[in-house]
C-alpha positions in Angstrom: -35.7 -4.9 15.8 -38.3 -4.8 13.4 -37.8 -4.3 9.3 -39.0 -0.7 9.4 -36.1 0.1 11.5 -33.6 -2.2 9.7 -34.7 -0.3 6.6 -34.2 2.7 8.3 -30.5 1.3 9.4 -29.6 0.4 6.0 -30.4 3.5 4.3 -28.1 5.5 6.6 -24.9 3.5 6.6 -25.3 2.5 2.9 -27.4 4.0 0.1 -26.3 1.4 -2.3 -27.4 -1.7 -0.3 -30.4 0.2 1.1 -31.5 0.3 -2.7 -30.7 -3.4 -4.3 -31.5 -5.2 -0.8 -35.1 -4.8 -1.1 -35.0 -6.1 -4.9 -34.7 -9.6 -3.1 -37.9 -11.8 -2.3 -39.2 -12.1 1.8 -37.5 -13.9 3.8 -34.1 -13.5 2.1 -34.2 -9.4 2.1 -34.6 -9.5 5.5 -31.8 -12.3 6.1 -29.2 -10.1 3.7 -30.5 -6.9 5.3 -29.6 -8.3 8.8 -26.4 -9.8 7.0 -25.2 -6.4 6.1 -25.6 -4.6 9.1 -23.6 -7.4 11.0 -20.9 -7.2 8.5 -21.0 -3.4 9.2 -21.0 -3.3 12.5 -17.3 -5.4 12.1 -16.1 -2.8 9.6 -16.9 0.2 12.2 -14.6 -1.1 14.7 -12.0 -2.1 11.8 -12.5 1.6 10.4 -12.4 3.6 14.0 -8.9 5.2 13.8 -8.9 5.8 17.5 -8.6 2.4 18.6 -4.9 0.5 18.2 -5.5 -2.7 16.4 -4.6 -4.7 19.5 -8.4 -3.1 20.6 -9.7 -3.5 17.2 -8.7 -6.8 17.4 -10.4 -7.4 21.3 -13.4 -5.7 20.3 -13.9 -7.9 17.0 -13.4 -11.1 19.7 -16.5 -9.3 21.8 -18.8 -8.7 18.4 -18.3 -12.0 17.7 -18.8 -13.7 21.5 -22.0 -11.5 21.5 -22.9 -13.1 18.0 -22.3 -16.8 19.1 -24.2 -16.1 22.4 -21.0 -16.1 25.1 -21.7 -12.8 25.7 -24.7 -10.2 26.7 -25.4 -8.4 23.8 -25.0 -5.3 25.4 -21.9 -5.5 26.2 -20.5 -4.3 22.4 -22.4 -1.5 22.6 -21.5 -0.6 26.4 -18.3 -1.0 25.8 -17.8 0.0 22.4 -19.7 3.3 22.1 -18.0 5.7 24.3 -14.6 5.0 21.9 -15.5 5.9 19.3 -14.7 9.1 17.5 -15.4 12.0 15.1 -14.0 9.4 12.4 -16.7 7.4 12.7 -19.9 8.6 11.1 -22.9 9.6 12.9 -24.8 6.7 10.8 -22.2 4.0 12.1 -22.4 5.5 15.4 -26.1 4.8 15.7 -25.3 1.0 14.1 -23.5 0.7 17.6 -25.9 1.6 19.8 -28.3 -0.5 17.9 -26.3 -3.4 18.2 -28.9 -5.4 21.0 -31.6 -4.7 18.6 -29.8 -5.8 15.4 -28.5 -9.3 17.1 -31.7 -10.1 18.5 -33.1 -9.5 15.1 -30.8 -12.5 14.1 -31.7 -14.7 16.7 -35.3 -14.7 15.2 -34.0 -16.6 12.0 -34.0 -20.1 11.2 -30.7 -21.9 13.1 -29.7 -22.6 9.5 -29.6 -19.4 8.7 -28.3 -18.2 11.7 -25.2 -20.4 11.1 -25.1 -18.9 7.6 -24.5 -15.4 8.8 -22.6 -16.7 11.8 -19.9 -18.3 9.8 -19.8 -15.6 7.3 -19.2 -13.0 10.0 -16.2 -14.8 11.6 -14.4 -15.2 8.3 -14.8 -11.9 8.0 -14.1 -10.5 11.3 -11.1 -12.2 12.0 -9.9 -11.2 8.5 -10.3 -7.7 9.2 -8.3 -7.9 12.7 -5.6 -10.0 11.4 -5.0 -7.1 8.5 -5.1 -4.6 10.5 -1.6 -5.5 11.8 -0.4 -5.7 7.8 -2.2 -2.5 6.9 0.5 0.3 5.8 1.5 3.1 3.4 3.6 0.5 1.2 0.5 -1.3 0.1 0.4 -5.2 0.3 3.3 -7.6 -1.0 1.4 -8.9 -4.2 -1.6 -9.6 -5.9 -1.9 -13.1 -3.9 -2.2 -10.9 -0.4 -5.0 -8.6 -2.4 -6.5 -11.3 -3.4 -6.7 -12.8 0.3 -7.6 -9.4 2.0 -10.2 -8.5 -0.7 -11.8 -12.2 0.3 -11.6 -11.7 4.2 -13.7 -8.5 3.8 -15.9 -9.3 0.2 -15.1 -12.5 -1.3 -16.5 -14.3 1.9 -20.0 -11.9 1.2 -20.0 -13.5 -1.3 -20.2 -17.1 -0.7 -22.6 -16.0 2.5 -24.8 -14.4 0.2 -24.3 -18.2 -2.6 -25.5 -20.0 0.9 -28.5 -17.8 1.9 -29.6 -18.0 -1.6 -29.5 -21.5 -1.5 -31.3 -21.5 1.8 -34.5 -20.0 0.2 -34.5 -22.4 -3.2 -33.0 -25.3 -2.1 -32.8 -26.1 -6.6 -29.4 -24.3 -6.1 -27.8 -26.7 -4.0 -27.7 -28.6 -7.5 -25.2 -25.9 -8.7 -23.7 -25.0 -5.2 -20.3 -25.5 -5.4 -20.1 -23.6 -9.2 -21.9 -20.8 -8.0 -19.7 -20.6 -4.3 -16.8 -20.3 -6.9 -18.2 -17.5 -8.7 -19.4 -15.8 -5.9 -15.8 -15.4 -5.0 -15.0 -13.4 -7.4 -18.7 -11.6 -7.2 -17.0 -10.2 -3.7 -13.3 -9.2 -4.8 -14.5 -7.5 -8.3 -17.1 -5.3 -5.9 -14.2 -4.9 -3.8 -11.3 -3.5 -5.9 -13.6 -1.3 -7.2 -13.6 0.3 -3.9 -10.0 0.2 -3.6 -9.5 1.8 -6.7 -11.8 4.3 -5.7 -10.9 5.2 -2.4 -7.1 4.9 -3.1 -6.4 8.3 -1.7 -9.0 8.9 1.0 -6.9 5.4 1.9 -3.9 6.8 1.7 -5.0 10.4 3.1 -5.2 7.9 6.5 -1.6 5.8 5.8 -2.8 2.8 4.3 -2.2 1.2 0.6 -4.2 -2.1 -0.4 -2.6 -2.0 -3.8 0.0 -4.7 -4.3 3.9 -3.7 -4.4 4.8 -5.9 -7.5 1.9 -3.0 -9.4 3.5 0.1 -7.5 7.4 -1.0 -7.8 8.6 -3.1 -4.5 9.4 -0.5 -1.1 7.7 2.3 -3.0 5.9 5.1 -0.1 2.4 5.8 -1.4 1.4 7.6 -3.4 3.9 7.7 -6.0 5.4 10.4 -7.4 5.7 9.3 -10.6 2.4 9.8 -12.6 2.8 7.6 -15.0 3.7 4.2 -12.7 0.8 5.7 -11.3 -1.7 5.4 -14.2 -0.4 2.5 -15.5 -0.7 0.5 -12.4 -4.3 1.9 -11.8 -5.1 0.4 -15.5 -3.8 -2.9 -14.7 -6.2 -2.9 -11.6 -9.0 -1.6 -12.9 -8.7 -4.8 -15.8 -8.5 -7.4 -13.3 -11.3 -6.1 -11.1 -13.0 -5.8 -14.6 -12.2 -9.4 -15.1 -13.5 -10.4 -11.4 -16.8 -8.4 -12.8 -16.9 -10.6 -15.7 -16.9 -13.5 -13.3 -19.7 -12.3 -11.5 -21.7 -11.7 -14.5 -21.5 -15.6 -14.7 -22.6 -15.9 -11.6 -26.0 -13.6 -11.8 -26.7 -15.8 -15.6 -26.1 -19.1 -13.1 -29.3 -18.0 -11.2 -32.8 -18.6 -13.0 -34.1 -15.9 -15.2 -37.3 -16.5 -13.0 -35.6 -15.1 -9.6 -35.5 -11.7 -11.1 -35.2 -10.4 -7.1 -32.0 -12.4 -7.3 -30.3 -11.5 -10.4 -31.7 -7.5 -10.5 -30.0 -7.6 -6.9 -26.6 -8.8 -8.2 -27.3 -6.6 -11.8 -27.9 -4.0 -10.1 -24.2 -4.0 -7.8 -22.5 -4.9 -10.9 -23.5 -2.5 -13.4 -23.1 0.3 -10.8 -19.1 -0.8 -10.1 -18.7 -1.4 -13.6 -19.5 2.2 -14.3 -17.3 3.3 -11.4 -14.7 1.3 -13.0 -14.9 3.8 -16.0 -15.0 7.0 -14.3 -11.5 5.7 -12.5 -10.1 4.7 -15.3 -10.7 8.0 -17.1 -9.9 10.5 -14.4 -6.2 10.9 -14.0 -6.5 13.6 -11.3 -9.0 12.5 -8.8 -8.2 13.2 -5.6 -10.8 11.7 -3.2 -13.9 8.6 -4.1 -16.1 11.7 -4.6 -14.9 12.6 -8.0 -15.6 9.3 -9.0 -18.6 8.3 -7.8 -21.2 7.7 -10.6 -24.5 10.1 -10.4 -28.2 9.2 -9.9 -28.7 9.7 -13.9 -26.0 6.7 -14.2 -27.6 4.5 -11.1 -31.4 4.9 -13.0 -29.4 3.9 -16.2 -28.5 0.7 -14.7 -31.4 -0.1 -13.2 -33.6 0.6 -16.5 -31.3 -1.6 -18.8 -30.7 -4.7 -15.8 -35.0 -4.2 -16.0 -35.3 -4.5 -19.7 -32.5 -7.0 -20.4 -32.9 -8.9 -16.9 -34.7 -12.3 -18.1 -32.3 -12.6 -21.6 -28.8 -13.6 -20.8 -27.1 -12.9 -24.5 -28.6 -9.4 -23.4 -27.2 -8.9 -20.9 -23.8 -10.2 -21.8 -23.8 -7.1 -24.4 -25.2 -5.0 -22.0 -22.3 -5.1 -19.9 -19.8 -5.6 -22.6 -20.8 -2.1 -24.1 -20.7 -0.6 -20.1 -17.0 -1.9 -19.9 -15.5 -1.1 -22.8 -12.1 -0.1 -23.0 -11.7 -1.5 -19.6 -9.5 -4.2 -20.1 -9.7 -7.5 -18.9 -7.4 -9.8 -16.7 -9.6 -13.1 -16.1 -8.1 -15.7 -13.7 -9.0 -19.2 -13.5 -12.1 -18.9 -10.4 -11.9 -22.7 -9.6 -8.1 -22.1 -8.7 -8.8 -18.5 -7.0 -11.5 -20.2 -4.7 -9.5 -23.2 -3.6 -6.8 -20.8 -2.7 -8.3 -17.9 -0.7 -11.8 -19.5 0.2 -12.2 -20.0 3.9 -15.9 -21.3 4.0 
């Protein structure tokens, strides 16, 4: 595969990533671009409603023997491909087929950062299969098991992204195990902001990632009562909020000289935070579309990361004045990484 095509790749299964990706400096856009579509190509077979989890789960075993070199890498897409159905996306479908391509794009990397992306991957993977079996219209039993599911599919992007960082400025390593903290809470803030924001398109296909002890314990989802509803939704919104805060911390953590590095992070963060504010003041949305921020709001935060990128106290107000209102619910990060961190 070459980077033309993994551009190309990018840009169809996420327009997000496609634009903060190449913000990062060569090698590491190409390593996290790579990353990506690995992680992606695990969350198509999670997301394919077709398959029973029992074959989500075998299939997630193949990705992964392919990855680690037990198996041809043809076989995932041989295998894989003709299963698939009109739930999957046309974009994702063509992720599958370019699976040989996309794995022997990895293979070019340096072995430490083949083992980077390796490791990441499994976390991940296996997190994704062992949920599938938990997955249900009753949401999960707390805000401990959302905490652990958001980190099987985002907090562990997180430290995957702390380690490839580290990997191109070795300097890091000094601050490793600060920033792998962080970086936790980098992935679950990203992450609840998508599970606030596709709540319904969730629960349109019988599945609730928001934690019983928020929605009343047994409840079916959605509830009926709008209220429980709304008030639940705020407490969410203030501890992904809070998660958000965290990774502001982590982006300051990097050196105001790596602006690839911190506009990449800025960039994420000050587009969730804003989607964090048109969720929490939209009581009747009914799908992620209605609260989905618009280009003028994506160039907003890419002007103001720009301007304020290099000056942390500016930034700090910068993203105190996007999240007002919001709320915040801040957790100790040390204690949330020892408990949920599988790296």
């Amino acid at each position: 595969m070459t980077e033309p095509l993994q551009a190309e790749l990018l840009a169809k299964v996420s327009r997000t990533f496609a634009l903060t990706i190449p913000q990062l400096p060569a090698p590491l856009a190409d390593w996290v671009g790579n990353a990506y579509l690995l992680c992606r190509i695990a969350d198509t077979i999670e997301d394919e409603p077709a398959l029973s989890c029992e074959e989500k789960a075998s299939f997630i075993q193949l990705f992964l023997d392919v990855l680690s070199g037990t198996q041809p890498a043809n076989q995932l897409h041989e295998q894989l491909s003709p299963r698939l159905s009109s739930g999957t996306s046309l974009a994702e479908q063509e992720l599958i087929t370019q699976t040989v391509s996309v794995i022997a794009h990895y293979q070019q990397f340096p072995d430490d950062v083949q083992q980077i992306l390796l490791r990441g991957v499994q976390i991940m993977s296996r997190g994704m299969a062992r949920y599938q079996y938990l997955a249900s219209p009753q949401g999960l039993e707390d805000q401990t098991a959302l905490d652990h599911y958001c980190y099987a599919v985002a907090g562990v992007v997180g430290e995957m992204l702390t380690a490839l960082f580290i990997a191109y400025r070795p300097a890091l390593s000094a601050n490793k195990e600060e920033l792998r903290a962080l970086s936790v809470s980098f992935g679950l803030g990203l992450q609840l902001t998508n599970i606030l924001k596709d709540v319904w398109d969730d629960a349109r296909r019988g599945v609730c990632w928001w934690p019983q002890t928020l929605i009343r314990q047994g409840i079916v989802w959605p509830p009926t009562d709008k209220q429980t509803l709304i008030a639940s939704r705020k407490e969410l919104v203030a501890i992904a909020n809070g998660h958000l805060r965290d990774a502001l911390d982590y982006t300051l953590a990097l050196p105001a000289e790596e602006q690839g590095l911190r506009q990449f992070c800025l960039w994420a963060l000050g587009m969730a935070v804003l989607t964090l504010q048109k969720i929490q003041r939209s009581d009747d949305y009914i799908n992620g579309s209605n609260v989905k921020i618009t280009r003028k709001d994506v160039r907003r935060v890419i002007l103001g990361c720009r301007l304020t990128g290099r000056y942390d106290h500016g930034l700090r107000l910068l993203f105190a004045w996007w999240a007002r209102g919001l709320g915040c619910q801040r957790r100790c990060y040390r204690q949330l990484y020892r408990t949920v961190s599988c790296w």
